[in-house]
N, C-alpha and C positions, 0 to 999 in steps of 0.2 A: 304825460311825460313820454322822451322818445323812448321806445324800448330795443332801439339800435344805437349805439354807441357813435355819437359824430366823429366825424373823422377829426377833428380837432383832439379830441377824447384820444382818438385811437396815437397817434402823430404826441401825442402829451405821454402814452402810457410807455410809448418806443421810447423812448429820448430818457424817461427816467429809469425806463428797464438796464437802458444802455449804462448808464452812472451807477445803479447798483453791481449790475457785474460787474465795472473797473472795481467797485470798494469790497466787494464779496462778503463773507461769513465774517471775517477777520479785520471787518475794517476799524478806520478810529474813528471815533465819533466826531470828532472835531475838525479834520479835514472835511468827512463825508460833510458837515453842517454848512461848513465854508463853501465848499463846491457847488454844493444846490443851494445855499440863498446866492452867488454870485451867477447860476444861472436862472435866477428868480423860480424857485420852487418853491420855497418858503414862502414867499409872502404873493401867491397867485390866488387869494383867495381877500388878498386886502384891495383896499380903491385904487383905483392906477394913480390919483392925484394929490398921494400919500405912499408915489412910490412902489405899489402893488401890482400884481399882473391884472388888476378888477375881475378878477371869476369870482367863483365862490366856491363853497365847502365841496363841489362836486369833483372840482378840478383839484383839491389840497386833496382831499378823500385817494384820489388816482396816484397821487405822488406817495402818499405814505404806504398803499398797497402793494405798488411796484417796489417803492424801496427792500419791502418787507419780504417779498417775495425774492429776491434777492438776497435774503440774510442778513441786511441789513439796516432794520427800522431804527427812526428814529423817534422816539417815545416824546421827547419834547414840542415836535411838531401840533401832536396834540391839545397840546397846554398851550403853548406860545403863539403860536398866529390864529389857531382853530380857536381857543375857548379868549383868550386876553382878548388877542387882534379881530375877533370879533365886534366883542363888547367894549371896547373902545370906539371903535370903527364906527356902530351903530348908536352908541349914547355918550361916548367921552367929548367932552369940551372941545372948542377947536385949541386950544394950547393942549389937551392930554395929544391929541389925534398928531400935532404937528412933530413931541418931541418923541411918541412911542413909535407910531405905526411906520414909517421910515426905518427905522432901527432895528421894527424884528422883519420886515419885510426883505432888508439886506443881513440879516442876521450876525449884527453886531452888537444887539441886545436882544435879551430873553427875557422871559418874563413865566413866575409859575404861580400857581391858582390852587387857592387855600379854601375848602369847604369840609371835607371833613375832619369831626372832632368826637373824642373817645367816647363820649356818652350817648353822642347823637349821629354818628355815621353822615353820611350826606342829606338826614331829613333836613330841610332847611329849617324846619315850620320847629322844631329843637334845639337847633342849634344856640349856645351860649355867650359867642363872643360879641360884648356890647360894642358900642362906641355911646360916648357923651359928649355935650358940646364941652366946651370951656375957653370959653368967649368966642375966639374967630376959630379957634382948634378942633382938631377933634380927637376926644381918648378915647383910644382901641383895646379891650383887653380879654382876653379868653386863649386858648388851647388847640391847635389841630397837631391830626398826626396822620401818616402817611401820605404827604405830600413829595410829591416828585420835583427833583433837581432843582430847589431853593439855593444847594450850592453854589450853581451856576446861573442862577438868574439875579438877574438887576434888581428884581424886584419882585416880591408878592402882589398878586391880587384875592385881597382877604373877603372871603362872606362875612360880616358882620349883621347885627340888628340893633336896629335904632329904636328909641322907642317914640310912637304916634302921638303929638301934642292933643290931638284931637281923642282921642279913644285909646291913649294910654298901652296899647298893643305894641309886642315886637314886629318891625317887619324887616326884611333882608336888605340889606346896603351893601356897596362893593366901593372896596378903598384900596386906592394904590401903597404898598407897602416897602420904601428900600430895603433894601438887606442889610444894608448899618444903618437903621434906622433903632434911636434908643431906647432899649426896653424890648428890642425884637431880636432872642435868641432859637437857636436849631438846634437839636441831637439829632445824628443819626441814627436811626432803627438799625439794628440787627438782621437785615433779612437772607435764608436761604437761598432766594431768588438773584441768581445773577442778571446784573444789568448793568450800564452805563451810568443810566442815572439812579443817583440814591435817593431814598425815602426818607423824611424826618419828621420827627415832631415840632412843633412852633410852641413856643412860647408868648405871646405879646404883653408884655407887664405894663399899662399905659404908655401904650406908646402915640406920641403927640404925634397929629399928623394936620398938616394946613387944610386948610377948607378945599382948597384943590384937587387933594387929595383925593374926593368923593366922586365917583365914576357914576355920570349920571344924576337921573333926577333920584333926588333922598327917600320920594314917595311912590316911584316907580313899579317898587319890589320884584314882587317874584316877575314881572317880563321883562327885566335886567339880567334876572340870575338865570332863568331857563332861555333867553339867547345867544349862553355859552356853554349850557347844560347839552342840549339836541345837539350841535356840533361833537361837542366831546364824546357824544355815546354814535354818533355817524365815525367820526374818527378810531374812535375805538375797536367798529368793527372793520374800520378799514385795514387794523391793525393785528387784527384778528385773523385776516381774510389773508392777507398776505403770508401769516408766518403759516396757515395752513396751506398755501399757496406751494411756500419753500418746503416744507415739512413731505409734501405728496411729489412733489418735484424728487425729492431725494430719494423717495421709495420706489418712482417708476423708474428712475435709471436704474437703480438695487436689480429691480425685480425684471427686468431687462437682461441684464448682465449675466447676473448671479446664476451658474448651471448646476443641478443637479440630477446626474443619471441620463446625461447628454441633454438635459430639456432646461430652456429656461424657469426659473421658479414662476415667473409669471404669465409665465402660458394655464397655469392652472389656475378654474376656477375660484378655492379656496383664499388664492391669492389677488386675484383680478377684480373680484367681483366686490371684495368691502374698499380698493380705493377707485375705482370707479364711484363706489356711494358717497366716498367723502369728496369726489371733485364735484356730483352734482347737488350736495350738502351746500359746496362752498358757492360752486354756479348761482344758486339760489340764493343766499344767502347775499351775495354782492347786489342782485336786481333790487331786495328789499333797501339795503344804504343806498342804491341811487335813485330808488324814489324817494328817499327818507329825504338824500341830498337836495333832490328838485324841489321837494316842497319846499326845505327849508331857503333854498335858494332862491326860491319864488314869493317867500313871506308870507307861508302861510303854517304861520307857526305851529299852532293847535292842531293841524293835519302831519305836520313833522315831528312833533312831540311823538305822538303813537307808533309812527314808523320809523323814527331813529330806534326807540325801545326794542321795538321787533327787530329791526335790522343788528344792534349790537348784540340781541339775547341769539337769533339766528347764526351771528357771524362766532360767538362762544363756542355754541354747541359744536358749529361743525369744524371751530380748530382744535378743539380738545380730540374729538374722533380722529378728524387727520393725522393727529399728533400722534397719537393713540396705534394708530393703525400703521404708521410710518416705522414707528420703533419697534413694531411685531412685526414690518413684513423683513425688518431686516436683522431681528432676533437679536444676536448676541451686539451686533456690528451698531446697532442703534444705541446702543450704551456707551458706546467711542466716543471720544474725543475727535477720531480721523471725520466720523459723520455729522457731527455736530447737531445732533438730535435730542440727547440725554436731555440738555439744560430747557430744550421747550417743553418739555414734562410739565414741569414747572410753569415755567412760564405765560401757558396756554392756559391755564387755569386762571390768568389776572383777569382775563376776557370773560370768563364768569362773575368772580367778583366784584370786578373793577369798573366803573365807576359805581355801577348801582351792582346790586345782587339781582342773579335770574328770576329767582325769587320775588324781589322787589317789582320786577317786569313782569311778572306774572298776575302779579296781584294788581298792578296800574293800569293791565289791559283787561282783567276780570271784571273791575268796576267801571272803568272809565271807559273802553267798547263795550264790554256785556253789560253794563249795568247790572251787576250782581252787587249785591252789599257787601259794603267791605268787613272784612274782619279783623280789623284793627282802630 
């Protein structure tokens, strides 16, 4: 992989840097989403011949960074042309491909992505929601919760598992899900975390869905569901990357500025030297997502599996520190509303949880690069 950034790269990063500053800290998320799919940001990661700019995760990865780094990400991005406009793209029918991948590519339809569920978190290999045939249909029914911006999307794309005529085993399917689709109800979660988009629980009580509906082949399994998986945790730490991006950005003007006893605050070591560690945290941290990106961009899934994991566990840790470090160098002033910092507190932490636990990546890379036995 190049480990100099193309000028294409570079020329893609300006243009979206540029759109984040006009929309800033403050922006709406609905203009912000309109502006970048009408400049094809959104969908530069889909086939040009469905609409798309034909890059890949490398070049969406760039857009949501820069957004982010600007103060203003958009968390959908993820979900909607990254993990759906993937796995459509790569195994949906040409009728799924004709009436989705146009639509989130111009961003006039969205689409959010349903795998975790209360007892099984996102193991697939747990997860509970069936589907059955029934005749040409197919019934869908189980549970997730903590799904992002179902409000606003057209549709779900549900993990489900089928069971194997042959060997009676569940294995993972992906089915397209409207949002008034019958039997397919949402609560909103309660969360402290402020965001744009809300998180919900799903309900699906058999809900009938056409044989169309099935994204991909029925037997495919898991290399359906892990080529929207790697995406999501590349995107993720893009997501990552950027708000520690914003977060040190606000602390070196602080620490610039800000005099005490005729010296700037960050003229001193004390001060200089931990966000220095979280810019080359984050430096680091971006080279692993765009190897992560290239392989996956390259098709070589099994090599991108490992480095998306490192890449989003890499891109967690060091926006939690920057975060961290950003609202200590500016003390009282990082608790403001004027700096807009308090609420990544929070925030920054989704990037450890979210999609998998660090945890989980710790233990994927113990067995599956060290070959250590698992303990679980």
């Amino acid at each position: 992989m190049p480990t100099i950034e193309p000028d294409e790269h570079k020329s893609l990063r300006e243009a979206v840097a540029a759109l984040g500053k006009r929309h800033g800290r403050d922006f709406n998320r609905e203009e912000l989403w309109s502006e970048a799919a009408k400049l094809g940001y959104l969908g530069v990661n889909l086939p040009e011949e469905y609409g798309g700019g034909g890059g890949g995760i490398a070049e969406l990865s760039i857009v949501l960074e820069e957004l982010g780094t600007a103060g203003c990400p958009l968390l959908m991005m993820v979900v909607s042309p990254a993990i759906c406009g993937t796995v459509i793209a790569r195994f949906g029918t040409e009728a799924q491909k004709q009436e989705w991948l146009p639509a989130l590519a111009d961003g006039t339809r969205t689409m959010a992505f349903g795998i975790t569920e209360p007892d099984a978190g996102s193991n697939s290999h747990r997860i509970t929601t069936t589907a059955h045939r029934d005749g040409a249909d197919w019934l869908l029914t189980g549970r997730k919760v903590f799904i992002s911006g179902v409000d606003i999307a057209d549709a779900t794309l549900i993990v489900g598992r089928t069971e194997d005529s042959r060997t009676g085993r569940l294995k993972p399917c992906l089915f397209i899900v409207p949002r008034d689709a019958e039997g397919f109800t949402r609560r909103q979660i309660d969360m402290e975390l402020q965001a744009a988009e809300k998180q919900f629980e799903l309900t699906l009580d058999d809900v009938r869905l056409p044989a169309e509906a099935l994204v991909g082949d029925e037997d495919a399994g898991l290399l359906q569901l892990f080529a929207g998986l790697n995406p999501e945790r590349i995107m993720t730490a893009a997501f990552a990357i950027g708000m520690g991006r914003y977060a040190l950005s606000q602390a070196i003007t602080y620490a610039r500025d800000r005099t005490v006893w005729n010296t700037p605050i960050g003229a001193h070591q004390a001060i200089a030297h931990p966000l220095a560690q979280a810019h080359i945290d984050l430096e680091l941290a971006r080279l692993m997502m765009q190897k992560a990106a290239h392989l996956y961009d390259a098709g070589d899934d099994v090599a991108a599996g490992e480095a998306a994991n490192m890449a989003k566990y890499a891109a967690g840790e060091a926006c939690v520190k920057a975060v961290d470090q950003a609202v200590h160098t500016l003390g009282g002033n990082g608790l403001t509303r004027e700096f807009g910092l308090a609420s990544l507190i929070t925030a920054a932490r989704v990037a450890r949880i979210a999609p998998v636990s660090r945890e989980m990546i710790l233990n994927y890379v113990s067995h599956q690069t060290l070959g250590l036995p698992k303990s679980y």
